[in-house]
C-alpha positions as CSV (number, residue, x, y, z in Angstrom):
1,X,26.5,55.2,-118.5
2,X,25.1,58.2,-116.9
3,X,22.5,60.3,-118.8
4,X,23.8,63.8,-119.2
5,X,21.2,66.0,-117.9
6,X,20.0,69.1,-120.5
7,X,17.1,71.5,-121.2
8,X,15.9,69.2,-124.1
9,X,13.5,66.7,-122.4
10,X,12.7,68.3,-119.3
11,X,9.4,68.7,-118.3
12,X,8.8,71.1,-115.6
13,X,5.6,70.8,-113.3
14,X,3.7,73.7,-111.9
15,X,0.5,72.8,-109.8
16,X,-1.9,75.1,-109.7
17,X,-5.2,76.0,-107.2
18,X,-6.2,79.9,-107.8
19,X,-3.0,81.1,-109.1
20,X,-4.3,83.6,-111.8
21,X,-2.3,86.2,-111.1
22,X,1.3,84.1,-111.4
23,X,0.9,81.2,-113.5
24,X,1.6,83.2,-117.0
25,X,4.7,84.5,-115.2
26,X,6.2,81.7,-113.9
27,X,5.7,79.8,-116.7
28,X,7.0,82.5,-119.0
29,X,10.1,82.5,-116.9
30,X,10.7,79.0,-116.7
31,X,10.8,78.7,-120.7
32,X,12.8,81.5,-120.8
33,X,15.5,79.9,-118.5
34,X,15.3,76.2,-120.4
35,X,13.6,77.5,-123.8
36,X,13.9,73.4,-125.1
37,X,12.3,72.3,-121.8
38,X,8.4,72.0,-121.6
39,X,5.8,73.2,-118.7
40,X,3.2,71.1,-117.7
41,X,0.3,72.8,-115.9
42,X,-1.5,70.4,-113.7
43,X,-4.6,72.5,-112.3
44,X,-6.9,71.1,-109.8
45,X,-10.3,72.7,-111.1
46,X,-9.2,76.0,-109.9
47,X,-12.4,78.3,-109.5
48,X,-10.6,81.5,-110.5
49,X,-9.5,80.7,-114.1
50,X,-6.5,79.4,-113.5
51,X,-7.2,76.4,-115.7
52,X,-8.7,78.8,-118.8
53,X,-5.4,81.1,-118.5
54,X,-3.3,77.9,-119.0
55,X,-5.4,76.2,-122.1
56,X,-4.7,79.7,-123.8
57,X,-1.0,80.1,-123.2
58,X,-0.9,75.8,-124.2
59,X,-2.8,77.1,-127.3
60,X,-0.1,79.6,-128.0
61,X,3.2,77.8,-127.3
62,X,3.3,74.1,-128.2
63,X,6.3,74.1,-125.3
64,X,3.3,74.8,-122.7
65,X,0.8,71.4,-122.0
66,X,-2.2,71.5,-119.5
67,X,-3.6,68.5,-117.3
68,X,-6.6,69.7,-115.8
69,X,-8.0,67.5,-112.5
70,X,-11.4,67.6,-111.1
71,X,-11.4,69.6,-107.9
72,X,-8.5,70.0,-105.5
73,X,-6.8,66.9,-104.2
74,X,-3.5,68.4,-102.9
75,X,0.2,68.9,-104.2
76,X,1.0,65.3,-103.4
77,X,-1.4,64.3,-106.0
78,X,-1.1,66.5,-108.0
79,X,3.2,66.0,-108.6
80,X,2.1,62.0,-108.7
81,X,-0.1,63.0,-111.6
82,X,2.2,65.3,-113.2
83,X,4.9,62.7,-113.1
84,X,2.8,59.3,-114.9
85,X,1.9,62.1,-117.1
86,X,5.9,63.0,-118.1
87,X,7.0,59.3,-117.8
88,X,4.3,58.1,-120.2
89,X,5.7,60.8,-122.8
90,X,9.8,59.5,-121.7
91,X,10.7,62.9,-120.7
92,X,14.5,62.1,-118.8
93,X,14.0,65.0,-116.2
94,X,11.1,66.2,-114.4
95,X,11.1,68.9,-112.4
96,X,8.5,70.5,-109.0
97,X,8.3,74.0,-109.3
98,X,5.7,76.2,-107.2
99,X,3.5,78.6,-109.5
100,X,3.7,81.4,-106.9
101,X,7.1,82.7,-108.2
102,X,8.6,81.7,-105.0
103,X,10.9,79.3,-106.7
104,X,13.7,81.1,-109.4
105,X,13.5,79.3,-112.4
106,X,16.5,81.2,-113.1
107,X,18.5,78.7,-111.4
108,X,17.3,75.3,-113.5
109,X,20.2,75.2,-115.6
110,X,22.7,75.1,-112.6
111,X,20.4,72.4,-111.4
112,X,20.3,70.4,-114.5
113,X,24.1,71.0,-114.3
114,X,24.1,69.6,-110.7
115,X,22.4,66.3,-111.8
116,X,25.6,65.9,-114.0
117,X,27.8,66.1,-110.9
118,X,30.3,62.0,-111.6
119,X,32.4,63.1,-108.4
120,X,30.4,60.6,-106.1
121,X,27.4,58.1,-106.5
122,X,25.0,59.1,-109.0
123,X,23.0,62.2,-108.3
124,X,19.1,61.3,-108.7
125,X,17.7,64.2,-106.8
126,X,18.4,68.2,-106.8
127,X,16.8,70.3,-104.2
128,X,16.7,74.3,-104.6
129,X,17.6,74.6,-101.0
130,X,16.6,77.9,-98.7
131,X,18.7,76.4,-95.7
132,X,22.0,75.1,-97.5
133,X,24.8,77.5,-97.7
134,X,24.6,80.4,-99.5
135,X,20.4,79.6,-99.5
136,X,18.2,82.4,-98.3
137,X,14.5,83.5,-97.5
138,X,13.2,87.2,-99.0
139,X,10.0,89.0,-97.3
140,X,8.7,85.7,-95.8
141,X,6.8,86.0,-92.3
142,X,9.0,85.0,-88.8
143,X,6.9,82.9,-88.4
144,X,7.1,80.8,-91.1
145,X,10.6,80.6,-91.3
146,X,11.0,79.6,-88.3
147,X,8.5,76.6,-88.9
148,X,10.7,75.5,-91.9
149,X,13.2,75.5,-90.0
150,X,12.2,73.7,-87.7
151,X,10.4,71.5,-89.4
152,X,13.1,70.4,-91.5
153,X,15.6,70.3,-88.3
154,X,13.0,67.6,-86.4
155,X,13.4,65.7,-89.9
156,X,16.8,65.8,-90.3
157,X,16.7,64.2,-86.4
158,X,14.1,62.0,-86.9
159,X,15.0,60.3,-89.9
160,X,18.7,60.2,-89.6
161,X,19.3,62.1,-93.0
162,X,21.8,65.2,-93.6
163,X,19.4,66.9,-96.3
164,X,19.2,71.1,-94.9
165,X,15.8,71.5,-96.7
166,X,13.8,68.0,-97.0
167,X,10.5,70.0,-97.7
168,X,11.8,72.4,-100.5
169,X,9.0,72.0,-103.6
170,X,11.8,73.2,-106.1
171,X,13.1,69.9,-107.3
172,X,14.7,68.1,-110.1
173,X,14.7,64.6,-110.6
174,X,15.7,62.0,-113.4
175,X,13.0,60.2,-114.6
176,X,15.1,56.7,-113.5
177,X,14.5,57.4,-109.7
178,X,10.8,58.2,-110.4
179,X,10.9,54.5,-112.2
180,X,12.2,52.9,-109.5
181,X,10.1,54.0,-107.0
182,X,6.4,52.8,-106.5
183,X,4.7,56.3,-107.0
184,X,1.3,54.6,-106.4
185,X,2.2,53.6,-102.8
186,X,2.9,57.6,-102.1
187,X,-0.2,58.7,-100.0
188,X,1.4,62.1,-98.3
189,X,-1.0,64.8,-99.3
190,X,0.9,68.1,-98.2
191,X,4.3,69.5,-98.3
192,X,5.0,65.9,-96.4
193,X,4.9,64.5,-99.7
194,X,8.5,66.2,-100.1
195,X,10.1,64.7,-97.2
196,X,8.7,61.4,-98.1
197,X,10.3,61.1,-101.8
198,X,13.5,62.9,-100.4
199,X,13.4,58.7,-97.9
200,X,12.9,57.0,-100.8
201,X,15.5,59.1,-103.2
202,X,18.2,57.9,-100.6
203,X,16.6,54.3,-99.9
204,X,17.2,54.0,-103.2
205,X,20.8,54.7,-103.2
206,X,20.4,57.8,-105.1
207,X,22.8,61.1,-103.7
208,X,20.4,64.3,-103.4
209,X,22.5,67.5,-104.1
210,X,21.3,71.0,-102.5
211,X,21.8,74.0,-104.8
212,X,21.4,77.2,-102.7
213,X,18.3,79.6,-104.0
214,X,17.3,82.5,-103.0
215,X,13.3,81.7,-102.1
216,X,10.6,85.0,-102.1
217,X,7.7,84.9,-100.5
218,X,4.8,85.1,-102.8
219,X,3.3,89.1,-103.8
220,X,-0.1,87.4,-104.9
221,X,-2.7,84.8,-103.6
222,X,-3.1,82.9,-100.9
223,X,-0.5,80.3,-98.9
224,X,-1.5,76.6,-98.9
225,X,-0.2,76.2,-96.3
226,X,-2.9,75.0,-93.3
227,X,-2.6,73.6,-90.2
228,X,-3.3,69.5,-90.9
229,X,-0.5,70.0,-93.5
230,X,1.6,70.6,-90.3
231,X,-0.3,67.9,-88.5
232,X,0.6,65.3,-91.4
233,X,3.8,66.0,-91.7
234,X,5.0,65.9,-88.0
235,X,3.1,62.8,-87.6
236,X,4.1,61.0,-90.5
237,X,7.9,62.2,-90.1
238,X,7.3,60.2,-86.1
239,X,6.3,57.5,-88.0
240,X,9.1,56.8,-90.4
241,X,11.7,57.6,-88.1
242,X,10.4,55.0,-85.8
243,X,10.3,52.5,-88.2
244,X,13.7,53.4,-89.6
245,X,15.1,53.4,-86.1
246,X,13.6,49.7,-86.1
247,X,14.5,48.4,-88.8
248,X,18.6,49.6,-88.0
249,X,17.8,47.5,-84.9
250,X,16.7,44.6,-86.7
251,X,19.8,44.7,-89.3
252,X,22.1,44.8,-85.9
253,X,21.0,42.2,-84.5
254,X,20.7,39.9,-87.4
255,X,24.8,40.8,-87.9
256,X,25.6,39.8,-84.3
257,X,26.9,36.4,-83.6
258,X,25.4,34.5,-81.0
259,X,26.8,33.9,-77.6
């Protein structure tokens, strides 16, 4: 039987690197949309405080926990991290949200509602999709758009999969589909590491669902965003659509009858 999805045992991640200024926020507004969920804070030795502003709002609401990691090791490590930590504590949904406020928290509960969705195989994955129907960007640079865009466009090609936004960070998964895969196998660093659990979502025979969310660019801090997290994820994506292409060769021709 399916496990109905709620706010009660969902743990929602927030990595964090300098995000002062937004992490009581987010956080703040996450609880308030799922006020039986919990936030876990994974910060990676941020310099500006980030870390001490966390341990005092874990001090203040049980609801709020706080992994801190030495020194910053990217978002890819950083969800891995976050998720042993929520499996080990048999949390049923985990969720990715940015701490920049870019992500509405808002929309969790239509997510969780999503995961619910018994009209076709079962749903392991929910993305809060900018480039599904009804999806849209606020105040982010041309630029950048047009590199999501892109980005997830080449994907889409490369890899054979219908998923409109393959490197949205605003996911939410049940814990099952994080069981199955092999998270320690899962070396993608940047915003990669989004299109690469998106493969293994539907090599598992999970169906991802795309809610449509309205994304805002962030009003404080810095992007993360950086060149080689470009670099890595156009030349990883090359990869893995070659060796899918490969291996749907391989199947073929192991189907076809001799002559």
């Amino acid at each position: 039987m399916t496990l109905q999805v709620s706010g009660a045992g969902t743990l929602v991640i927030v990595p964090t690197y300098n995000e002062a200024e937004n992490v009581a926020a987010i956080v703040g507004r996450a609880l308030a949309a799922l006020p039986e969920g919990n936030v876990l804070i994974v910060d990676d030795g941020s310099p500006d405080g980030t870390g001490d502003i966390a341990d005092a709002m874990a001090t203040a609401d049980p609801r709020i926990h706080v992994l801190h990691r030495s020194g910053k090791q990217g978002l890819g490590a950083a969800y891995i991290a976050g998720f042993g930590w929520g499996l080990e504590r048999s949390y049923d949904v985990l969720v990715e949200m940015d701490a920049d406020g870019s992500h509405p928290p808002e929309k969790l509960p239509v997510m969780l509602a999503a995961a619910n969705d018994t009209s076709g195989p079962e749903v392991g994955l929910v993305i809060g999709s900018r480039w599904t129907k009804g999806g849209e960007v606020v105040n982010w640079p041309k630029r950048r758009e047009a590199l999501s865009r892109g980005a997830n466009t080449y994907a889409g090609i490369a890899l054979g999969i219908s998923v409109k936004d393959a490197t949205a960070g605003f996911r939410v998964y049940r814990s099952e589909v994080l069981r199955d895969m092999d998270l320690t196998g899962v070396d993608s660093k940047g915003y990669c590491f989004q299109i690469d659990l998106t493969l293994r979502t539907l090599d598992a025979g999970y169906r991802i669902v795309e809610v449509p969310i309205t994304f805002r660019d962030r009003e404080f801090g810095e992007s993360k965003m950086n060149g080689s997290i470009v670099t890595e994820a156009m030349s990883k994506v090359t990869l893995w659509g070659f060796q899918r292409r490969a291996r749907q060769v391989g199947r073929l021709f192991r189907r076809t009858p001799a002559a």
